[in-house]
C-alpha positions, -999 to +999 in steps of 0.1 A: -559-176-080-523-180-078-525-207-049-550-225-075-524-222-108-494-238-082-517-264-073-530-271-106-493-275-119-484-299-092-516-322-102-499-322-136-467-327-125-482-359-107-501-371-134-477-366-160-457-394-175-421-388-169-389-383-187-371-411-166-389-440-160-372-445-124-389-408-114-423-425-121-414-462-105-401-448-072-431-418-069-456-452-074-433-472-053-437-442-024-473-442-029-478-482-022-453-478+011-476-449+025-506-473+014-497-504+028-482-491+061-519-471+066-537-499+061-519-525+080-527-491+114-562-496+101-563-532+102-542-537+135-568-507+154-593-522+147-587-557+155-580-542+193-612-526+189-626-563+178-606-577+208-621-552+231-655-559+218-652-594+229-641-587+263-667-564+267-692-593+256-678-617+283-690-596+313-724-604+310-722-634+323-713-632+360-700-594+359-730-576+372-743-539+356-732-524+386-715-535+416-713-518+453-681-525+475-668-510+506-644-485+502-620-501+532-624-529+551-637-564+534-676-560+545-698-537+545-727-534+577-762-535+573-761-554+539-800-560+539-808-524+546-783-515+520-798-539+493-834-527+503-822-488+502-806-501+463-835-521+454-862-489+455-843-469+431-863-466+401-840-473+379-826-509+395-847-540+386-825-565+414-801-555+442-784-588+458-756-589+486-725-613+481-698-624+501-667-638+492-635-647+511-611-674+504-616-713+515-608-748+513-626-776+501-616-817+499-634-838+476-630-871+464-601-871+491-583-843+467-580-808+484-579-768+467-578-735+475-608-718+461-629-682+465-662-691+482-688-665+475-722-664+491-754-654+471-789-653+473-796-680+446-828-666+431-819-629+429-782-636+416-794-659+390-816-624+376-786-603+382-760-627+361-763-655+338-752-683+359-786-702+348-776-701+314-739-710+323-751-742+345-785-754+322-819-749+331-824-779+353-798-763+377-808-729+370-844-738+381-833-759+411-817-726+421-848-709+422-858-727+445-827-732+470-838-716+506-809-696+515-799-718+544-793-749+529-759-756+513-755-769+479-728-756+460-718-747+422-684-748+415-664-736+384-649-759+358-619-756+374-621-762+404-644-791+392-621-805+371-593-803+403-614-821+425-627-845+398-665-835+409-699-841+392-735-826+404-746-846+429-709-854+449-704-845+484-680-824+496-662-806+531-650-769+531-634-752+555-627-716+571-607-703+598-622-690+625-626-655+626-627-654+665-614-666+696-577-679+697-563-705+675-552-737+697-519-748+689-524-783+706-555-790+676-548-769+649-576-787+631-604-766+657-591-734+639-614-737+614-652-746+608-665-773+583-693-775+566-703-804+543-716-793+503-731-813+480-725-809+440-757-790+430-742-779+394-713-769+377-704-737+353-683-720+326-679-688+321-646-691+302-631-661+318-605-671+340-611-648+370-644-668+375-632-707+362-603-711+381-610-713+418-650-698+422-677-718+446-713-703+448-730-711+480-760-697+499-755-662+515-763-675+546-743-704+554-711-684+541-718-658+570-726-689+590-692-707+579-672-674+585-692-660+613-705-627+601-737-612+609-762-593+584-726-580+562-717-582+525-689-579+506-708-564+481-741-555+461-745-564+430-774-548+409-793-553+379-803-522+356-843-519+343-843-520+308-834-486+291-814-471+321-779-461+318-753-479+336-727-449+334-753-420+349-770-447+376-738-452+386-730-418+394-758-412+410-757-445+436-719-429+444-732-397+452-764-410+479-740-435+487-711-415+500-671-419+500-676-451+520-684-469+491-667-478+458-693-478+431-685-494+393-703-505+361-691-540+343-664-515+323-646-503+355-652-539+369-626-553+345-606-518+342-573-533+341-584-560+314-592-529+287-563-506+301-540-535+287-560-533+252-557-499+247-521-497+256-513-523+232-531-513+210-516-478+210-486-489+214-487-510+181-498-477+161-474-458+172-445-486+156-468-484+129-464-449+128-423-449+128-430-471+096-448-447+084-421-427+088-397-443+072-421-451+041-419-411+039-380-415+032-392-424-006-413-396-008-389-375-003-365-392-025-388-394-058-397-358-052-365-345-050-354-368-082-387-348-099-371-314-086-337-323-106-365-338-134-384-300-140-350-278-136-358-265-169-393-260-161-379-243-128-358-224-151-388-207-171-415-202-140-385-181-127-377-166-164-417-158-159-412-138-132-428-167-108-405-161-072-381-187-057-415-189-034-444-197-055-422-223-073-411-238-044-452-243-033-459-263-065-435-286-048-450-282-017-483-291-032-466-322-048-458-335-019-490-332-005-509-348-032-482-381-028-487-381+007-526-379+008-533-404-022-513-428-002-530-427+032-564-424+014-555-451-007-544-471+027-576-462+044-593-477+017-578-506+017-576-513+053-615-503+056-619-532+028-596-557+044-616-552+076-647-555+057-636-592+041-625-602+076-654-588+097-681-607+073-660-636+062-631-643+090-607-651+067-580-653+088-585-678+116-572-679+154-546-705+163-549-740+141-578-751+165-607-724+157-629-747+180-607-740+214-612-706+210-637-682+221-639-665+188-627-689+160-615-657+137-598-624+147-626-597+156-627-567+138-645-532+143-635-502+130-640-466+149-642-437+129-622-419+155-593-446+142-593-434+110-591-398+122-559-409+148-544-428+113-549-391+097-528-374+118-493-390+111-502-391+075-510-350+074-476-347+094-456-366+072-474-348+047-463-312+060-429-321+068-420-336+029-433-307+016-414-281+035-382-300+025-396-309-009-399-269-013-367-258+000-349-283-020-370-270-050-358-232-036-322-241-034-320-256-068-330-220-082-299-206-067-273-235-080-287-224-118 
């Protein structure tokens, strides 16, 4: 009952017009601080969280559901057995091998480095969508590639490099893996084979567009001499399944030979940079927060100085130097909560208007962009991590809020 009356007179206190008209400008000027500096953590979470969002979106394309690789070494043994030992769990729809190592290949007499990586045509265009990112003409004329031919499709960039179209020839080369390089003809270190153009895709992620060429599984392992190896297995989920527990369980029949991931873990260090800048921003806008809770402070200690008289009589009352000092304690945490409620609120509308209206844009060229305005998603558990600093703050104002209210007892 007695917590309720000290609470009750703080409410007042807060709603109560007072006697100098700076008390009630700076209290409203402390709430708007708290306010704006909550929503702007609001706003800046969650367009990480948009940002990650986006990211996430990009890997289906030519990031597989899950992907096998060998723990050590560059190639696993036994790929087909492997694939065929994949491709019967229940829960897997397509298992294909790949093999990738780096190359060189000269076109339209201009030369580049690029990753060559070997596929099954049919079964990787089920596992990824590289017959989306190439058209359905080339999609389809995939289908129906035998495995020993050797068209190629390269990415933009190394399209645009060699100034290729669908349909050019081309060389590429790889060093030998065995026997002993002869200094007197350097050029018999490697093998050639000859390419031709057979498409030419986007992904616009720059792991993929920058140096990638897709050939047949089998004339890589031809062109590098392997055998029946793989640098790894890419797999396709049935419909339904999830990708997190399948991949535990592959690890475990697999064994510590192999290194088993999901599209997250694929592209681990791409989100390990969004969350750390994106935690890294709340917590500056956290020491903002901070400093926003200097005012509070202030205009609550200028209302201490305000209510001496009242002070005066709770203590003439027989109220102690303790309850007074909670109805100050209370004070404070009324300020401090109807700013960061009033913040959240705000920041949940901003994100609202941006998320359904993208009203601010990326960059003066929308069109160049993947996403023409910022993304936007808000978590719950945001809000929750926004709470935290607020209920501190919170805490902290009113224990010196009240011990200033205490002391001021003692000066009368």
């Amino acid at each position: 009952m007695k917590s309720n009356l000290t609470a009750a007179i703080a409410w007042r206190y807060l709603l109560s017009k007072k006697s100098h008209a700076a008390v009630g400008t700076i209290s409203t000027v402390s709430v708007c601080a708290m306010a704006v500096a909550t929503a702007a953590i609001i706003c800046v979470l969650s367009v990480f969280n948009g940002f990650h969002d986006v990211i996430a979106s990009r890997l289906d394309t030519l990031s597989p559901e899950i992907m096998v690789t060998p723990s050590s070494g560059k190639v696993m043994d036994n790929a087909s057995g492997l694939t065929a030992r994949l491709a019967e769990m229940p829960e897997v729809e397509t298992a294909t091998p790949t093999l990738s190592d780096n190359a060189l290949v000269i076109c339209n007499s201009q030369e580049m480095p690029v990753m060559l990586k070997g596929v099954v045509p049919a079964d990787y265009a089920r596992v990824t969508a590289i017959r989306d990112l190439i058209g359905n003409d080339y999609g389809t004329y995939l289908d129906s590639i035998p495995a020993d031919n050797t068209p190629a499709v390269l990415a933009i960039g190394v399209a645009a490099r060699l100034a290729a179209c669908p349909g050019d020839g081309a060389l590429v080369f790889a060093p030998r893996r065995e026997g002993r390089v002869n200094m007197a003809n350097p050029a018999a270190s490697f093998l050639t084979d000859s390419i031709t153009v057979a498409g030419i895709y986007r992904s616009d992620q720059s792991q993929f567009d920058e140096d990638g060429v897709l050939m047949p599984i089998n004339a890589v392992r031809d062109l590098l001499q392997y055998g029946d190896v793989a640098s790894a297995i890419e797999i396709r989920l049935r419909p339904g399944s999830d990708a997190e527990k399948v991949t535990e369980k592959i690890a475990g029949q697999l064994g510590k030979g192999f290194v088993v991931r999901d599209r997250l873990r694929q592209q681990e260090m791409n989100f390990r940079m969004v969350s750390i800048e994106k935690w890294v921003s709340f917590m500056l806008l956290g020491f903002i927060l901070v400093i926003a809770s200097f005012n509070i402070i202030s205009s609550l200690s200028m209302l201490v100085l305000e209510k001496e008289s009242a002070i005066a009589t709770f203590s003439a009352l027989g109220l102690s130097r303790r309850r007074i000092g909670r109805i100050f304690v209370w004070e404070s945490l009324y300020v401090s909560l109807a700013g960061g409620v009033a913040g959240i609120i705000l920041g949940l509308i901003l994100c609202l208007l941006q998320q359904h209206f993208g009203l601010i844009k990326i960059g003066s060229d929308p069109s160049a962009a993947i996403v023409a305005a910022y993304p936007v998603r808000v978590h719950a558990t945001d809000i929750l991590a926004t709470f935290v600093p607020i209920f501190a703050i919170g805490i902290v104002t009113a224990f010196i809020t009240g011990g200033f209210a205490k002391s001021r007892i003692l000066h009368r």
